[in-house]
Backbone as a chain_set.jsonl record, in Angstrom:
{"seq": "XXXXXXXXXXXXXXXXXXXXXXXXXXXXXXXXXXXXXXXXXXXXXXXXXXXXXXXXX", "coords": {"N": [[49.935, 79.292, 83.097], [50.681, 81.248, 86.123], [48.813, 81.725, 88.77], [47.597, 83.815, 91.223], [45.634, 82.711, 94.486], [43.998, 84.031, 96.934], [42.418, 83.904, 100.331], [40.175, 85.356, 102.842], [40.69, 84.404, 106.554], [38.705, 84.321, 108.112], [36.334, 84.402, 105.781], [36.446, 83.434, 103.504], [38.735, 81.54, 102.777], [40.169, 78.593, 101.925], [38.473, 78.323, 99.775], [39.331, 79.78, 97.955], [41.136, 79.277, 96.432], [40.5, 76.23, 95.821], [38.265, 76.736, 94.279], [39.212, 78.123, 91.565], [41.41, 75.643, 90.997], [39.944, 74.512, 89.522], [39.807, 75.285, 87.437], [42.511, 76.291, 85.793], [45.61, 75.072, 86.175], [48.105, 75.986, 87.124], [48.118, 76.952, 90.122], [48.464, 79.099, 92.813], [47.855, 79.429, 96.876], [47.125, 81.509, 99.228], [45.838, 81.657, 102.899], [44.663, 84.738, 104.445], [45.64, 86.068, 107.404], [43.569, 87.197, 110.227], [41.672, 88.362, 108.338], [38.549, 89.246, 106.424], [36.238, 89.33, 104.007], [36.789, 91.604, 102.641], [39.757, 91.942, 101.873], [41.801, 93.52, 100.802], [41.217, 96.125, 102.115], [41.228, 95.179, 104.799], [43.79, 94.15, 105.196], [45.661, 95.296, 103.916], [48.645, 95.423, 104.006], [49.17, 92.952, 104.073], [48.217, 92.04, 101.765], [49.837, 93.332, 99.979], [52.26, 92.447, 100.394], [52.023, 89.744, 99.485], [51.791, 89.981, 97.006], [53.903, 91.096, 95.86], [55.684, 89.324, 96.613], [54.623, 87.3, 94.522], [54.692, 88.481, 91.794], [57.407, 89.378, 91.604], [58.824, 87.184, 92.174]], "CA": [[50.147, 80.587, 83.664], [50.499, 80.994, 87.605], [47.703, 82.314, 89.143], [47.347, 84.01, 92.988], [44.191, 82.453, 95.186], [43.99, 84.855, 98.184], [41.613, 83.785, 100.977], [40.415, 85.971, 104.127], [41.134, 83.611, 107.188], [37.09, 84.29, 108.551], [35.658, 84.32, 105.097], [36.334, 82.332, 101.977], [39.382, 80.343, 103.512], [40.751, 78.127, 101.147], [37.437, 78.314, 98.454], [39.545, 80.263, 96.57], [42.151, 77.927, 95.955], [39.633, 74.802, 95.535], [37.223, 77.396, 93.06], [41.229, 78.259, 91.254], [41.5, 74.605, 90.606], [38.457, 74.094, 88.201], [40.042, 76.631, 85.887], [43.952, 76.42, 85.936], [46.694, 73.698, 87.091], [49.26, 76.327, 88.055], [47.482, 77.923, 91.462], [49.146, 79.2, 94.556], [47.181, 80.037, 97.821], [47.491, 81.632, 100.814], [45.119, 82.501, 103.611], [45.11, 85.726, 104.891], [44.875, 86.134, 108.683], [42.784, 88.056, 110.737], [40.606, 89.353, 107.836], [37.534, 88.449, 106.13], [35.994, 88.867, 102.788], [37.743, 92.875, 102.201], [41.184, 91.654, 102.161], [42.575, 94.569, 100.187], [40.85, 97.109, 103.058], [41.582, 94.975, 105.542], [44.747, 93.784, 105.427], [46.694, 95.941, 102.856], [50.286, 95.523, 104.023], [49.736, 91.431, 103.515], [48.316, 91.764, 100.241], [50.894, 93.96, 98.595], [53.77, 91.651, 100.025], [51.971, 88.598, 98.521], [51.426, 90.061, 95.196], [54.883, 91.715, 95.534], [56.038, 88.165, 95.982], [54.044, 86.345, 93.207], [55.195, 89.321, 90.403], [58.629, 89.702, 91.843], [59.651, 85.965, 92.425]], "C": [[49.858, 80.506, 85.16], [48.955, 81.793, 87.832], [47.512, 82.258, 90.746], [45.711, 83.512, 93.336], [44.095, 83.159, 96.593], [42.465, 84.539, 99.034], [41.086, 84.125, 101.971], [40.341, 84.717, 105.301], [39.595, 83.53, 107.879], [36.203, 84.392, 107.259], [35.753, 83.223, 104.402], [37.713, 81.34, 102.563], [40.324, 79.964, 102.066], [39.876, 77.843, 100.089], [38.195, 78.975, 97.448], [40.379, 79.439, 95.618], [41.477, 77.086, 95.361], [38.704, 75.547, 94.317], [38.438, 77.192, 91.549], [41.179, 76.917, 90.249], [40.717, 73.565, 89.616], [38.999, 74.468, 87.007], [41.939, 76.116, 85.549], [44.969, 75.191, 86.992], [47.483, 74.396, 88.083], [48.802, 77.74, 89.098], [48.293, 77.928, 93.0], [48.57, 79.899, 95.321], [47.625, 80.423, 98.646], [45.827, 81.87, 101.683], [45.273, 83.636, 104.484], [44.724, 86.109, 106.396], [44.779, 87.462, 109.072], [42.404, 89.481, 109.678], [39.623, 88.241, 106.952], [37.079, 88.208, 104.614], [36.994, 90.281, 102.474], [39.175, 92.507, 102.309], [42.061, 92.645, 101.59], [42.524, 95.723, 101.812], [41.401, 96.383, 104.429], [43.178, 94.577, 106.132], [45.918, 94.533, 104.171], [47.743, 95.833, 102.584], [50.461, 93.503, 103.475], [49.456, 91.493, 101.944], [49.029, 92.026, 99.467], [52.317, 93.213, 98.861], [53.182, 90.133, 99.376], [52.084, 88.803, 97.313], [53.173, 90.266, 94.807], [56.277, 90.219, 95.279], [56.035, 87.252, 94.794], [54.692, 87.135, 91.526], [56.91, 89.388, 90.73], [59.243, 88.294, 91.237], [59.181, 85.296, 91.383]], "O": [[48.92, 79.804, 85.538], [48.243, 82.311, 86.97], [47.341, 81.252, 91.434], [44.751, 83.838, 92.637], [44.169, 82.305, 97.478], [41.423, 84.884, 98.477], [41.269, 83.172, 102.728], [39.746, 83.78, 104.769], [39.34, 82.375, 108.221], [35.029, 84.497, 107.615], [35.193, 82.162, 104.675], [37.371, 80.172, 102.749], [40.96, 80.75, 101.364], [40.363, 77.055, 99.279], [37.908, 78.871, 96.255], [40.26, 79.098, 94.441], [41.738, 77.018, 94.16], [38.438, 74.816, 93.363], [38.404, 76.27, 90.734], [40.975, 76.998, 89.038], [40.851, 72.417, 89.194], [38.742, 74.089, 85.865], [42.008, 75.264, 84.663], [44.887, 74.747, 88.137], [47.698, 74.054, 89.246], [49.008, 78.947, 88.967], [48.559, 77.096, 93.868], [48.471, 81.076, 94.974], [48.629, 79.867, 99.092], [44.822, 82.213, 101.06], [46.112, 83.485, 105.372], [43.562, 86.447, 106.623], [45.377, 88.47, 108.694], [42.568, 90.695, 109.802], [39.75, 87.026, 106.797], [37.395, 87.187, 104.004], [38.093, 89.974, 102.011], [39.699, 93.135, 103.23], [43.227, 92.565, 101.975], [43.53, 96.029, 102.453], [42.058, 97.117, 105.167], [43.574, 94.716, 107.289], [46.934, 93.96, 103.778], [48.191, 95.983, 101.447], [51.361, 92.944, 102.848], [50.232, 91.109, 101.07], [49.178, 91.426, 98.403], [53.264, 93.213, 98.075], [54.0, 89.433, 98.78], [52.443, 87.934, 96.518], [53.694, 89.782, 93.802], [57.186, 90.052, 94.466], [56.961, 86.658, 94.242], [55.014, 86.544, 90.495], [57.597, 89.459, 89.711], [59.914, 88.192, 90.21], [59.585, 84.157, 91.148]]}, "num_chains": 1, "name": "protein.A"}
């Protein structure tokens, strides 16, 4: 099953991805720039086109 790893670009980075990879083979990351650990609050318009990507595509 796929599974999104979303990382803020000043917080967690690419930990989510590398955490992701303990659990599950099929992981796709991004990092999210200029935000930190709130990535929903902070960056709203990237998160809903990644997700909108990952459920769409």
């Amino acid at each position: 099953m796929p599974v999104p790893a979303l990382g803020g670009e000043h917080s967690f980075g690419t930990a989510a991805l590398e955490s992701m990879k303990l659990l599950v083979t099929n992981v796709t990351c991004g990092i999210v720039p200029l935000s930190g650990h709130w990535i929903a609050e902070e960056r709203p318009d990237f998160l809903i086109e990644e997700l909108a990507k990952f459920f769409i595509e």
